[in-house]
LODREN-952513 format. One line per 5 residues: number of its first residue (from 1); for each residue x, y, z of N, C-alpha, C, CB. Coordinates in steps of 0.2 Angstrom, whole numbers, plus 5000, padded with zeros to 4 digits. Glycine has a CB too. Example, Ala and Ser with C-alpha at 12.3 -4.5 7.8 and 13.67 -1.06 7.14 Angstrom:
BEGIN
1) 5066,4972,5039,5062,4978,5039,5066,4984,5039,5057,4978,5045 | 5064,4989,5035,5068,4995,5036,5064,5000,5039,5070,4997,5029 $
! end
This chain:
BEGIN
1) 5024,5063,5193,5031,5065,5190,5030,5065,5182,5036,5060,5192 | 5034,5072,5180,5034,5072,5172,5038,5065,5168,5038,5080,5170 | 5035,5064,5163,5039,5059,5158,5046,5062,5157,5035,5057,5150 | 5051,5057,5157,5058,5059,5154,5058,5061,5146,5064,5052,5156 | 5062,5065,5144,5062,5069,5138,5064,5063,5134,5065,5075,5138 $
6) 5062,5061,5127,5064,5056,5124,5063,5049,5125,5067,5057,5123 | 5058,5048,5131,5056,5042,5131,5050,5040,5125,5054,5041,5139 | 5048,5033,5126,5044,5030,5121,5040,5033,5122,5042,5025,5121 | 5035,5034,5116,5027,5034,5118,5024,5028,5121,5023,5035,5113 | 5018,5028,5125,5016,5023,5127,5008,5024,5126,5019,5023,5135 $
11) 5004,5018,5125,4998,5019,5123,4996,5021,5116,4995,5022,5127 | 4989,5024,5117,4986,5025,5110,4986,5019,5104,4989,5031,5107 | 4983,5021,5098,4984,5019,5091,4992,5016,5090,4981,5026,5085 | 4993,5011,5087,4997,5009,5083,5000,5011,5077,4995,5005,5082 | 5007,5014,5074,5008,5018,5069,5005,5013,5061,5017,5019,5069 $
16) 5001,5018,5058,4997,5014,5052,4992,5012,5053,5000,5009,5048 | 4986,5012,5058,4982,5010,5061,4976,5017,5061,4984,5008,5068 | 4970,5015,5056,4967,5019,5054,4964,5020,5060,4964,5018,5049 | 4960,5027,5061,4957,5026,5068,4949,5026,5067,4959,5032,5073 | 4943,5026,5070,4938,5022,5070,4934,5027,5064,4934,5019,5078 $
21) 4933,5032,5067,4929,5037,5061,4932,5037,5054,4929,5045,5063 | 4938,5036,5052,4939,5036,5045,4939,5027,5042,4947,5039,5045 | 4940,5023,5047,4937,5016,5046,4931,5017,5043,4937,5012,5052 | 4926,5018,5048,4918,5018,5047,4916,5022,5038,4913,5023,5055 | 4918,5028,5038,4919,5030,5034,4920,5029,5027,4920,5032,5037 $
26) 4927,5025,5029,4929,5020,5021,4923,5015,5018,4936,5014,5023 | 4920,5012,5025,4916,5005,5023,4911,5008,5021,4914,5000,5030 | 4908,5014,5023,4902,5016,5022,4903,5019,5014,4901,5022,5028 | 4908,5022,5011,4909,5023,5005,4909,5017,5001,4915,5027,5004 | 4914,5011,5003,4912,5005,4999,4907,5002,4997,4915,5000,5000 $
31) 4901,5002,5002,4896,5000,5002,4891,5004,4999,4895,4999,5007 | 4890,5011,4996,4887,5014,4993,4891,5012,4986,4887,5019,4996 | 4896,5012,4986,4899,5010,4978,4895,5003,4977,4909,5007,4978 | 4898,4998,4981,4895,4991,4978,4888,4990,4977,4897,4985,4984 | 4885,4993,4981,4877,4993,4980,4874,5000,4973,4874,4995,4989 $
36) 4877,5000,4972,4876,5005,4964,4882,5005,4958,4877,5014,4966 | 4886,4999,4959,4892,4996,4953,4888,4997,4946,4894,4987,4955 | 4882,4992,4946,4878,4993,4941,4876,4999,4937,4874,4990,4941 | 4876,5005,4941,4872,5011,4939,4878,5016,4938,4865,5013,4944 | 4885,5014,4942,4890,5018,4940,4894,5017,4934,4893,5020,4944 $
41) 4891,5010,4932,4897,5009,4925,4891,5010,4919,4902,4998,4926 | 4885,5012,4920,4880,5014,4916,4881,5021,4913,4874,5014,4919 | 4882,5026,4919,4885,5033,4921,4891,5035,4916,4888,5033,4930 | 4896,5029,4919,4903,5030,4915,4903,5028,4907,4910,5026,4919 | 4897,5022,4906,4897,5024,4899,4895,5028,4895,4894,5021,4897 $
46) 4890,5032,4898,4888,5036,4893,4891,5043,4892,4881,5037,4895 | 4898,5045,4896,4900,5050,4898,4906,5048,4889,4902,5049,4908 | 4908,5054,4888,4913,5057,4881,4920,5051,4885,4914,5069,4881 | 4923,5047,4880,4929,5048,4883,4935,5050,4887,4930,5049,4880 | 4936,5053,4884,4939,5060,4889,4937,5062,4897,4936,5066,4886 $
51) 4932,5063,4897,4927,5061,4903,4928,5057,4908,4922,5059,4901 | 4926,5050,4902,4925,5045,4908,4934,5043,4909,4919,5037,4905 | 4941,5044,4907,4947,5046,4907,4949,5048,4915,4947,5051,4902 | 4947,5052,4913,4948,5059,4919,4944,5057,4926,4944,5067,4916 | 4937,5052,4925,4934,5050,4932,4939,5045,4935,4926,5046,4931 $
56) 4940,5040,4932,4943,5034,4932,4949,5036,4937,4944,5032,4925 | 4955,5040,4931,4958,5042,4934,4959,5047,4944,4959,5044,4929 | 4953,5048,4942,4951,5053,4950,4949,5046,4956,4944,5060,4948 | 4947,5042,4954,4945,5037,4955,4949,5032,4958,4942,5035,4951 | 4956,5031,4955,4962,5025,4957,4964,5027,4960,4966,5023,4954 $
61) 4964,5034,4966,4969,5032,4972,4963,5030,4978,4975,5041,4976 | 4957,5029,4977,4954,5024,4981,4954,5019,4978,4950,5025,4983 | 4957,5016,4974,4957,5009,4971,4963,5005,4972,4955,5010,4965 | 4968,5008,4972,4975,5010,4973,4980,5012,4976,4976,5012,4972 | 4985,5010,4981,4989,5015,4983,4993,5020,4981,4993,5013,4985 $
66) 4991,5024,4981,5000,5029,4977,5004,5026,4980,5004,5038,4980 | 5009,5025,4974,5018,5026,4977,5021,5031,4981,5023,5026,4971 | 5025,5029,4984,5029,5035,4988,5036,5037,4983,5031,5032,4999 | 5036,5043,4985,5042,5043,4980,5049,5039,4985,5045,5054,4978 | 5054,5039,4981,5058,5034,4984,5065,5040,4985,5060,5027,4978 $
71) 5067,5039,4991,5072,5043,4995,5080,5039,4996,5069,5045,5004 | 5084,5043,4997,5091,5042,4998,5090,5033,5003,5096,5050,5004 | 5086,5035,5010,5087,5029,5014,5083,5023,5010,5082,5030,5022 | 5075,5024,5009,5073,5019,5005,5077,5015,5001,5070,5021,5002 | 5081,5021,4997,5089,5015,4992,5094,5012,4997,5095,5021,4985 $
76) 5095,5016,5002,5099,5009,5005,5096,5005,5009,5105,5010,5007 | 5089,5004,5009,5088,4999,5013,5085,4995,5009,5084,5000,5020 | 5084,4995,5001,5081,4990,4995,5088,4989,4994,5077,4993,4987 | 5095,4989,4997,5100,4987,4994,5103,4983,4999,5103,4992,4992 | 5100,4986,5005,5105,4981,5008,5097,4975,5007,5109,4983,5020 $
81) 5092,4974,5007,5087,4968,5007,5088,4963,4999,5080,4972,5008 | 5093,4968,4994,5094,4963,4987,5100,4960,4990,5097,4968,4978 | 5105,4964,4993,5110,4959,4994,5111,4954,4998,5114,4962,4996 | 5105,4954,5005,5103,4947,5007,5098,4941,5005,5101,4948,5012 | 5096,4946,5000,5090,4941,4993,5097,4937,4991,5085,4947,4984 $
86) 5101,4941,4987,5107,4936,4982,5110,4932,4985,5113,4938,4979 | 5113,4934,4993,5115,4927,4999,5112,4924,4999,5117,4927,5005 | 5104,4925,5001,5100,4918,4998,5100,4915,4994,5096,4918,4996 | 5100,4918,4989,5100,4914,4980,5107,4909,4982,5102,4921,4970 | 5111,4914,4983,5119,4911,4982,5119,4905,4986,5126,4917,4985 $
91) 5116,4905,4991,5117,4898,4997,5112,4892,4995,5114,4900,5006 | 5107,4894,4991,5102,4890,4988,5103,4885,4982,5098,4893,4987 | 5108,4889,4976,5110,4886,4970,5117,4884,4972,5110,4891,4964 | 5119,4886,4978,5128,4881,4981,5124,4874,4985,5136,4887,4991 | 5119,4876,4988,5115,4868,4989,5111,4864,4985,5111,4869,4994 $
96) 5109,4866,4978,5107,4864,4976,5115,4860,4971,5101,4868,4974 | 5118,4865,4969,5125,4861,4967,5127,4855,4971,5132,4866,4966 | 5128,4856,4976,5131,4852,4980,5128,4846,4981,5131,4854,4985 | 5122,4844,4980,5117,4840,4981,5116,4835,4975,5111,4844,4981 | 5118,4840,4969,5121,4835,4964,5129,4832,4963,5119,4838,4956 $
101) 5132,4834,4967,5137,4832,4967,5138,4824,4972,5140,4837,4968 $
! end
């Protein structure tokens, strides 16, 4: 029997779960970095300013996450998560008053 239209998925990978070839792949890239660190910060010395600038830069979204740009939903869910931060704060500095009293 076919799956009902809009049920769950079921099985596979986990959302955000790299899968094994781009895993292996990553490690395999760190591990050529780390084992030649010394010989690429030799490289990026000798390279013009400008240059070594522009590597660097090409270099920090593996060093790095990009940011994601930020959307309508994003702002209201950082807004409802400030406003249960400050009912925090707020219940914490009324228990901490209270405590001296």
């Amino acid at each position: 029997m076919a799956k009902a239209k809009g049920s769950p998925k079921t099985g596979g990978r986990k959302p955000g779960t790299t899968n094994r070839s781009t895993k292996e792949i990553r490690e395999h890239i760190a591990n050529i970095v780390s084992e030649n660190i010394d010989t690429l910060n030799e490289d990026l010395q000798q390279l013009k300013p400008e240059q070594r600038i522009d590597v660097i830069i090409k270099l920090l979204p593996w060093a790095a996450p990009k940011i994601s740009s930020i959307d309508e939903s994003s702002l209201k869910q950082e807004g409802t998560r400030k406003s249960s931060l400050q009912e925090t704060l707020d219940k914490l500095s009324q228990l901490k008053y209270d405590k001296r009293m």
